[in-house]
C-alpha positions in Angstrom: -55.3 9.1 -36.0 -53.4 7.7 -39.1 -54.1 3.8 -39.5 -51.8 1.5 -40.8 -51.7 -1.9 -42.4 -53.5 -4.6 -39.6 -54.5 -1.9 -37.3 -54.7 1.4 -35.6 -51.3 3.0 -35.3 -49.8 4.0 -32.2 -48.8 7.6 -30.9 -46.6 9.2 -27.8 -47.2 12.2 -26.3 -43.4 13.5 -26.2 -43.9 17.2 -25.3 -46.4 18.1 -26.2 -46.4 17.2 -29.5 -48.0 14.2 -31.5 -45.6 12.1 -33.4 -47.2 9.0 -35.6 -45.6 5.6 -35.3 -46.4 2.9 -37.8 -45.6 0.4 -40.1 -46.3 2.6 -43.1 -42.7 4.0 -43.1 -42.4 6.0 -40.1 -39.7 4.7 -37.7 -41.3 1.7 -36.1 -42.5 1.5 -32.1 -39.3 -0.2 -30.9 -37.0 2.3 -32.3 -38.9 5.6 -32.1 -37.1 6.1 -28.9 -33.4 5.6 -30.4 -33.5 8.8 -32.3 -35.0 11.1 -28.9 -32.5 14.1 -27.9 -31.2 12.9 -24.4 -32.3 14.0 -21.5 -35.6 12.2 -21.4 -37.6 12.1 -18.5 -40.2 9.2 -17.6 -42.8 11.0 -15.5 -46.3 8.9 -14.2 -46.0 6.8 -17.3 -45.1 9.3 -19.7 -41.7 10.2 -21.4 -41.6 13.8 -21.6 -38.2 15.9 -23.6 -37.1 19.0 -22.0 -36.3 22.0 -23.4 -32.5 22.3 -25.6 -31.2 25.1 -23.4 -32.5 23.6 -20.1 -31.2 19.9 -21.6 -27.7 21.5 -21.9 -27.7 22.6 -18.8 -28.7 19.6 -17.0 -26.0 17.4 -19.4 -23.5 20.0 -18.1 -24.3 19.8 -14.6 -25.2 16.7 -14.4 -23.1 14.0 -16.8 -19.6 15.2 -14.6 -20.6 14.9 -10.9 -17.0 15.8 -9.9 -18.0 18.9 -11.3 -20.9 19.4 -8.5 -18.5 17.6 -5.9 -16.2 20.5 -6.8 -18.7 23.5 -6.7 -20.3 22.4 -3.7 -17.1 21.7 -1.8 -16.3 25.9 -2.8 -19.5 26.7 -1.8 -19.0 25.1 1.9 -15.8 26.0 2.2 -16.6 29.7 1.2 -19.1 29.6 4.2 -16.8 28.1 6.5 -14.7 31.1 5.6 -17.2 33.9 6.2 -18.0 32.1 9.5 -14.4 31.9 11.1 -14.2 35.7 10.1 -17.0 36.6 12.4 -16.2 38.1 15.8 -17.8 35.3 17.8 -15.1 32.6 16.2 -11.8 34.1 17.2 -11.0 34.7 21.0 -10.2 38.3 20.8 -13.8 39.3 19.2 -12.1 40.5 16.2 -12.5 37.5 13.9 -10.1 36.2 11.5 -8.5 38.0 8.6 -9.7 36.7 5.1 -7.0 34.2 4.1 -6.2 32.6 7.7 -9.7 32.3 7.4 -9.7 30.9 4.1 -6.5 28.6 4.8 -8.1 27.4 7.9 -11.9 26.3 6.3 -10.3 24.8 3.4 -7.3 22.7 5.6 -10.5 21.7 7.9 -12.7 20.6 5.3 -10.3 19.5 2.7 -9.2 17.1 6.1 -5.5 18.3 5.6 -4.5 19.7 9.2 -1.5 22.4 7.9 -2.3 25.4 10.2 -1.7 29.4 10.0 -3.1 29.7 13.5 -2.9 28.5 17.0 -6.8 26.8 17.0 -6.7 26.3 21.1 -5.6 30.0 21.6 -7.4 32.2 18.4 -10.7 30.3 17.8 -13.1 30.3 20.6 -15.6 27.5 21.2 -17.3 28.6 18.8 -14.7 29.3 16.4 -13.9 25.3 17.0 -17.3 23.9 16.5 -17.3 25.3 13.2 -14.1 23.4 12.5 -15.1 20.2 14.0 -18.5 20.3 11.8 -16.0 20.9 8.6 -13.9 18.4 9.4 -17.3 15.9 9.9 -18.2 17.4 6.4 -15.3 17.0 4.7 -14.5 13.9 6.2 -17.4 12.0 5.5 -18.0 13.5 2.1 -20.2 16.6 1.4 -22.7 14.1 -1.2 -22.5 11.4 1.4 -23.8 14.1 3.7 -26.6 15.2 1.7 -27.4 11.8 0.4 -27.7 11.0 4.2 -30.0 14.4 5.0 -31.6 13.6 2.1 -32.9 9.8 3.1 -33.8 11.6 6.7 -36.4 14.0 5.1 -37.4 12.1 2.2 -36.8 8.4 3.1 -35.2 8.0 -0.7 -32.3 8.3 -2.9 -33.0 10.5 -6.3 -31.1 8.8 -9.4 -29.2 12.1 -9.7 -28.0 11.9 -5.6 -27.0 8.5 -5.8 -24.7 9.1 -9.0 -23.2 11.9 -7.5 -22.5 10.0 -4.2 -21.0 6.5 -6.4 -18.8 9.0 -8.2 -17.3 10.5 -4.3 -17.4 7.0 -2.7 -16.3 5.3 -5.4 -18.9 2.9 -5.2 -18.7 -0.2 -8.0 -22.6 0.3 -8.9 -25.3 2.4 -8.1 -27.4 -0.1 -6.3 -24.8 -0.3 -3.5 -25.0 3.8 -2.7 -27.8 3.7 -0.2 -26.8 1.1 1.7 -23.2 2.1 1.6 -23.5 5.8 2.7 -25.6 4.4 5.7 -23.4 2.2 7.0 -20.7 5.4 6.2 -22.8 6.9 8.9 -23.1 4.2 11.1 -19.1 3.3 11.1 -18.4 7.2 12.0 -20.6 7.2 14.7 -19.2 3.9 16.1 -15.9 4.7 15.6 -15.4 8.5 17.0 -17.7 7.0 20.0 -15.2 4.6 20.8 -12.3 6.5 20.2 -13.4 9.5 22.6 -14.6 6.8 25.4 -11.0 5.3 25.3 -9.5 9.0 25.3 -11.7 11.1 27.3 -11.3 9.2 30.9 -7.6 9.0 30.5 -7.1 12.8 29.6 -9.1 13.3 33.0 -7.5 11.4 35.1 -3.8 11.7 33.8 -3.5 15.2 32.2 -5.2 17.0 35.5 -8.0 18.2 33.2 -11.6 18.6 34.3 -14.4 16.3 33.3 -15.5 18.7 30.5 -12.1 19.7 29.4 -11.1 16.4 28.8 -14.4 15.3 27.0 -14.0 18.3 25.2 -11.0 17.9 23.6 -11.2 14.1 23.8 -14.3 15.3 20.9 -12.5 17.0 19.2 -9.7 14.6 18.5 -11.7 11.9 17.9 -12.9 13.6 15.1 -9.9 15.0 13.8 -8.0 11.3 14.1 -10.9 9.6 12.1 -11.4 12.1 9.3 -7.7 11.9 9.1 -7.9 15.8 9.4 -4.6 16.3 11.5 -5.9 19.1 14.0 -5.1 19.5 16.7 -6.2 22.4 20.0 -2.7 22.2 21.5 0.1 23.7 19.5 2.2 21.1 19.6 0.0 19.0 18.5 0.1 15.3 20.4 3.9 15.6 21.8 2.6 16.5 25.2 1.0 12.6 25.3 4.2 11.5 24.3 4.7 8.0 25.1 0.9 7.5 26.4 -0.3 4.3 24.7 -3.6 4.9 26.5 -4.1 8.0 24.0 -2.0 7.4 20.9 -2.9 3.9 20.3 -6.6 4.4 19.8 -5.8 7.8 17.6 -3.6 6.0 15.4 -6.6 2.9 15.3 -8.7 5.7 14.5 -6.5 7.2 11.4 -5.5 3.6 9.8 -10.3 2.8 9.7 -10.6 6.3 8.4 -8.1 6.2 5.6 -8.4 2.6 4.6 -11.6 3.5 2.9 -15.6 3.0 3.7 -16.2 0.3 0.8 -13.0 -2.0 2.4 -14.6 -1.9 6.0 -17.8 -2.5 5.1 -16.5 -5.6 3.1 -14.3 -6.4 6.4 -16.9 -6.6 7.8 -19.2 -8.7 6.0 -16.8 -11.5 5.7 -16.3 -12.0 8.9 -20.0 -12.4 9.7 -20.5 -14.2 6.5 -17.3 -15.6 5.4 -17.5 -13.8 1.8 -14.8 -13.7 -0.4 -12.7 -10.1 -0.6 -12.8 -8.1 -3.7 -9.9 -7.5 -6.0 -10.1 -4.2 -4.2 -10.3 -4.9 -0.9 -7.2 -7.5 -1.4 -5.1 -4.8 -2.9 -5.8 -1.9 0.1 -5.0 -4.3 2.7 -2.2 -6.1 1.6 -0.3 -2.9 0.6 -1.8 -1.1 4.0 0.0 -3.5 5.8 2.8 -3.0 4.3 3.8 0.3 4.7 2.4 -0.1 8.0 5.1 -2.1 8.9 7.7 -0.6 6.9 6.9 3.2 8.3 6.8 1.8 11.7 9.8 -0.2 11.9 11.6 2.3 9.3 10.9 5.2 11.8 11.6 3.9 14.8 15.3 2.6 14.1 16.1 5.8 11.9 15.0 7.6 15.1 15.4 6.0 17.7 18.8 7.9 18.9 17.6 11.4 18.0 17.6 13.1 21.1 15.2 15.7 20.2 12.9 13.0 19.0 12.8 9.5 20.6 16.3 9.2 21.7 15.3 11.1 25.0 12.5 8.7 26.1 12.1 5.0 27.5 12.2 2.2 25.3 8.4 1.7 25.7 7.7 5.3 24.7 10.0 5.0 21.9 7.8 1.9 20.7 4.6 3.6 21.3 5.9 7.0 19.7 7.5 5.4 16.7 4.6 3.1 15.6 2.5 6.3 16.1 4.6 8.0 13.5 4.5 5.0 11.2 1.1 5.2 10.7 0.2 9.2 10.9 2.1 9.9 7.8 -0.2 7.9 5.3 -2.4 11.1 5.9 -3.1 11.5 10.1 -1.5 14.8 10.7 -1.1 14.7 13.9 2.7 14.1 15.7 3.9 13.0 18.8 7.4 14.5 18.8 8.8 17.2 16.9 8.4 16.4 13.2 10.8 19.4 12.3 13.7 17.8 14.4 13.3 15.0 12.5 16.7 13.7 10.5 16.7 14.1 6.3 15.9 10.6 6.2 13.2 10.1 8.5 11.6 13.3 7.0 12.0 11.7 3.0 10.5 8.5 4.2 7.6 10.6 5.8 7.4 12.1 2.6 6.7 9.2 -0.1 4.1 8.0 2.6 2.3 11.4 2.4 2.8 11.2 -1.0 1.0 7.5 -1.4 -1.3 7.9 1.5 -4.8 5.7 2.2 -7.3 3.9 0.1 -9.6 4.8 -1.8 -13.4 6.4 -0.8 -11.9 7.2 3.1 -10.7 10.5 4.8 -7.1 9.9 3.6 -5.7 11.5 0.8 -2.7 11.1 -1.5 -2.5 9.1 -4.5 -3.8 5.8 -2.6 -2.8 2.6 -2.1 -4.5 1.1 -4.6 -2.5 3.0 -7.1 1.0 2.3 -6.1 -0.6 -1.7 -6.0 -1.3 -1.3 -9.1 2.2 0.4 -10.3 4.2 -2.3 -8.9 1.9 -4.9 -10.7 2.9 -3.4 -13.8 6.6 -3.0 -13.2 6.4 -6.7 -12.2 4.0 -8.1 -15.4 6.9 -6.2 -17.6 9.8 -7.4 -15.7 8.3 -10.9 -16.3 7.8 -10.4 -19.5 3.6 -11.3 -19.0 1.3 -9.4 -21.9 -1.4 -8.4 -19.1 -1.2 -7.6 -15.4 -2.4 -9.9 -13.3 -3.4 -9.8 -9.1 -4.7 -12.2 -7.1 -6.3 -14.1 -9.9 -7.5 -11.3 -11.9 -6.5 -9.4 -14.9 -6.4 -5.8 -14.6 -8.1 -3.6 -17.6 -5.7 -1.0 -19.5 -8.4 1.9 -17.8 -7.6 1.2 -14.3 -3.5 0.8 -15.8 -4.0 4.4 -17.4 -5.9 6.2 -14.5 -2.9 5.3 -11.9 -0.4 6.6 -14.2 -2.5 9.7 -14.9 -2.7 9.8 -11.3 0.3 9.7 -10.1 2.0 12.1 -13.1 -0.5 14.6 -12.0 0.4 14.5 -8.5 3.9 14.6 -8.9 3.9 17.7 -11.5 1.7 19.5 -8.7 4.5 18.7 -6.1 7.2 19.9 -8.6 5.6 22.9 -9.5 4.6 23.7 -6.2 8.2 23.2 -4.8 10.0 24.7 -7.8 7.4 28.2 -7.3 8.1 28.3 -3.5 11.8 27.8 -3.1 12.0 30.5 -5.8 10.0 33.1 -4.1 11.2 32.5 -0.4 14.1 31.2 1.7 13.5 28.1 3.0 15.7 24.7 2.3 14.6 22.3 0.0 13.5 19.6 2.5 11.0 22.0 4.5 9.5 23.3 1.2 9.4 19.6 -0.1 7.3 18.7 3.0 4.7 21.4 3.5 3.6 20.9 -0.5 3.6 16.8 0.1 1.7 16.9 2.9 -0.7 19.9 1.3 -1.4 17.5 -1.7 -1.4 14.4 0.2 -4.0 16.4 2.6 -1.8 14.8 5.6 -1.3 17.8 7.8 2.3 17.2 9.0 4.7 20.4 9.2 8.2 21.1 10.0 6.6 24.6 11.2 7.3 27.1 8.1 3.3 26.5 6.9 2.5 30.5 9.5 5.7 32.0 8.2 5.2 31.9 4.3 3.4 34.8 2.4 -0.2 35.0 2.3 -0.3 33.8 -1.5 1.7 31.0 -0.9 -1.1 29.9 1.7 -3.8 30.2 -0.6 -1.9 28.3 -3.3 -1.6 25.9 -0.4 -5.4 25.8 -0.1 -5.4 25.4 -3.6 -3.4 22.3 -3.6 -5.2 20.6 -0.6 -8.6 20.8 -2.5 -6.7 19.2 -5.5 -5.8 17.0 -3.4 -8.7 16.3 -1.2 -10.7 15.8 -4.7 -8.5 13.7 -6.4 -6.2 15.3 -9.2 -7.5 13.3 -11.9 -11.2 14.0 -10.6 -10.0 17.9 -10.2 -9.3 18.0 -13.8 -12.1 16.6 -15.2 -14.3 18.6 -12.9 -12.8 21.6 -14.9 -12.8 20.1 -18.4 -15.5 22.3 -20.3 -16.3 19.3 -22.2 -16.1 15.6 -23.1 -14.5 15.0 -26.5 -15.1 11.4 -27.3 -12.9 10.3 -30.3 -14.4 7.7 -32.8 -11.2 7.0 -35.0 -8.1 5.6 -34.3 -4.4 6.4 -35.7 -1.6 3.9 -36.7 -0.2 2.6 -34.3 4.4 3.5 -33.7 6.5 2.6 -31.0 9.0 5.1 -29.7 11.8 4.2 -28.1 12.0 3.5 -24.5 14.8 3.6 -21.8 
C-alpha cells in the first residue's frame, strides 16, 4: 500500500479493482466518489460499480418509471386479453375474438367502461371475474399492487418499488410510499365493503333477485363505481334503478372517493382526527370538486329536466336523484341512469368538458384532473390582475407545475382532435356522437351515446389506444416513450412574440 505524507493511505475496493486515495495528488477521500460512473450500489458496506452495458440498462429501465408503469400495464393487459379469448370466458364456449378481447381488457383495466360487448350476456362468471380482478388492478394501480404483494412476502419496500409507486401515486416524497399504498389498500377495502352492504340487500329485496344474484352483482358494481371503471352486467347500464336513491346514491359516493384521489383522502382524513392543516393540493382538488359537483348537478338537471326520454318522464324525486347522479358520473363514473344518447346537444357538451377535466390526481379517475384546470384558471386570473406570479391560497405556484398543466392539457386536446378529425372522416357518424365516444375514451369515463360496438375494428383499437393514454397520463405516456432525456445546459436570448 502506497503511504502518504502523516500516514497510511486509504484504498476502496470498487469492483474489483484497487484504486489509491491520498494526499499525494490523487483525488482526495471526500471526493473519490464524485467522479464514480452512476449506478453505484452500496452492498454490506461496500460500494461496488456495475458493469457499462448492464449500468445502461438499469439507467434505462430504471431513471423513467413511467416507462415500467407503461410496459407492465401492456403486459397485464396482454394477459387479460388471452384470458377473455379462452372458451371458458364467454358464454357460448367459443371465447372472444382478438380485438373485443383486446377492447374489453384494456377498457377494464385502463378503468374506462366503453364496451363492444354485452358483459351480463357474452362473458360467463368466469369471463367476469377476470374483469372485476382488472378493474381492481387497474383501479388501484398495477405498482401499488405489487408494492402491496410485495410488503406481504417480504415485509419491505425496495428503493426501486417505492420510486416506481411515488411516480403512479403521485406521492410528494418517497418516505410517504409505504404508508400511502397501505392505507390505498385499506380505503378500497372499506369503501367497496360499504358500498356493496348498502347495495346488495336493496337489489334483493326490491329487484326480485335472489340472495346470491343480488350480492353478485352488488360485487361487481361496487367495484366498478369505486375504480370509476364504468361497467356495468346489465346493458343498459343503471337506468333500470332509475330513480332508486337506495342504489344510486352510494354508487355515485363511491365514484366522487375514487376519483378525488388516494393522497386527498388520506389527508381528509388525518385532519379530521388531528386537525392538520390541508395541503396546497388537497385545497385545490376539493374546492374545484365541489364545484363542478354542483355545477354538473344542477346544470343537468334543469337542462333535462323536461326531456321526456330522459327525466322528463319521472317524479320530481327521481328527477333529483337521477340528475345529481348524472352530475357526478361524468367527471369519469361511466355508469348512466337514463339514456345518455337521448340526451339534448347541450346536456351532452356539458357532459363532455366534464369528461374532459375529470378527478384528481393519484385516484381511479381520469381526464386532465382537477388540479389542472385549478391551476389554469389561477393563471388566467394572476394575468388578468396583472400579478408577476400565481398565487393560491397563500402559496406561489412554481413555473414547472404552470408548464406541466399546459403541456397537459395541449396534449389532451390534440389527442381529442385528432381522434375526432380521423373518425368522422372514415365513418358516418355526427359530430356530437364521435366527439363523445373519443372524450370519454381519453378521459377513461365510460359514457356512450351507443355507436362505441358499431365502429370498425381499428377504430376500437385506436380507442384502446387512447384509453391507455389516458389512463397513464398523456404527459407520463410521452415520456414513457421518449428514448432519452436531453438535458440542456445553455440558454438562448430571450424575444417576445406577439400575443392575442
Amino acid at each position: 500500500m502506497r503511504g502518504g505524507a502523516g500516514g497510511d493511505g486509504v484504498r476502496r475496493r470498487l469492483g474489483g479493482n484497487e484504486r489509491p486515495m491520498n494526499g499525494t495528488g490523487e483525488r482526495p477521500l471526500t471526493r473519490w466518489w464524485r467522479s464514480l460512473p452512476w449506478p453505484i450500489r452500496r452492498r454490506s458496506g461496500r460500494f461496488h460499480v456495475t458493469e457499462p452495458g448492464v449500468a445502461q440498462r438499469e439507467v434505462g429501465a430504471w431513471r423513467k418509471p413511467a416507462r415500467v408503469f407503461l410496459t407492465i400495464f401492456l403486459m397485464v393487459n396482454l394477459a387479460g386479453t388471452l384470458l377473455l379469448m379462452l372458451p371458458v370466458s364467454t358464454t357460448d364456449g367459443r371465447g372472444l375474438d382478438f380485438v373485443p378481447a383486446l377492447f374489453t381488457s384494456t377498457t377494464s383495466l385502463a378503468v374506462c367502461g366503453l364496451s363492444v360487448i354485452s358483459v351480463g350476456h357474452d362473458l360467463s362468471v368466469f369471463g367476469q371475474v377476470v374483469l372485476m380482478v382488472l378493474m381492481q388492478v387497474g383501479g388501484m394501480g398495477i405498482m401499488t399492487l405489487a408494492a402491496i404483494l410485495g410488503t406481504a412476502v417480504i415485509h419491505r419496500f425496495g428503493l426501486r418499488m417505492q420510486l416506481n409507486v411515488q411516480a403512479e401515486t403521485r406521492s410528494l416524497w418517497v418516505g410517504e410510499v409505504s404508508g400511502l399504498v397501505r392505507r390505498v389498500a385499506i380505503i378500497f377495502l372499506v369503501v367497496q365493503t360499504c358500498v356493496f352492504l348498502m347495495i346488495a340487500p336493496r337489489m334483493w329485496l326490491a329487484y326480485d333477485m335472489d340472495p346470491l344474484q343480488a350480492a353478485y352483482s352488488a360485487l361487481f358494481h361496487a367495484v366498478s363505481s369505486f375504480n370509476n371503471a364504468g361497467l356495468s352486467l346489465y346493458d343498459d347500464s343503471m337506468t333500470r334503478f332509475s330513480g332508486d336513491a337506495f342504489i344510486l346514491l352510494p354508487i355515485a359516493l363511491a365514484v366522487i372517493l375514487g376519483g378525488i384521489g388516494f393522497p386527498v383522502i388520506i389527508e381528509l382524513w388525518r385532519s379530521m382526527r388531528r386537525r392538520e392543516r390541508w395541503s396546497l393540493h388537497t385545497k385545490l382538488t376539493v374546492t374545484t370538486s365541489a364545484v363542478l359537483i354542483v355545477a354538473g348537478v344542477v346544470l343537468v338537471t334543469l337542462m333535462e329536466w323536461s326531456n321526456p326520454s330522459t327525466l322528463g318522464g319521472l317524479h320530481w324525486w327521481a328527477r333529483l336523484t337521477d340528475g345529481f347522479f348524472h352530475g357526478v358520473v361524468p367527471r369519469s363514473g361511466g355508469l348512466n341512469a337514463v339514456p345518455t344518447g337521448e340526451m339534448r346537444d347541450s346536456t351532452l357538451l356539458l357532459t363532455i368538458m366534464l369528461m374532459f377535466v375529470g378527478g384528481g390526481s393519484a385516484g381511479t379517475a381520469g381526464g386532465i384532473k382537477v388540479a389542472t384546470l385549478a391551476v389554469l384558471f389561477l393563471v388566467v386570473l394572476s394575468e388578468v390582475r396583472a400579478h408577476d406570479n400565481v398565487h393560491a391560497f397563500g402559496r406561489s405556484l412554481p413555473s414547472t407545475v404552470i408548464r406541466q398543466s399546459l403541456s397537459l392539457v395541449f396534449l389532451s386536446a390534440s389527442v381529442v382532435a385528432f381522434g375526432t378529425l380521423l373518425i368522422l372522416r372514415t365513418t358516418a357518424f355526427d359530430f356530437m356522437q364521435v366527439l363523445f365516444e373519443v372524450v370519454s375514451a381519453v378521459g377513461v369515463v365510460g359514457l356512450s351515446t351507443g355507436i362505441t360496438p358499431d365502429l370498425p375494428p381499428w377504430i376500437q383499437v385506436l380507442l384502446a389506444a387512447f384509453m391507455v393514454a389516458g389512463r397513464i397520463g398523456p404527459i407520463t405516456f410521452v415520456t414513457a416513450l421518449a428514448f432519452r432525456d436531453r438535458n440542456r445546459h445553455y440558454t438562448f436570448p430571450q424575444a417576445r412574440p406577439i400575443i392575442g
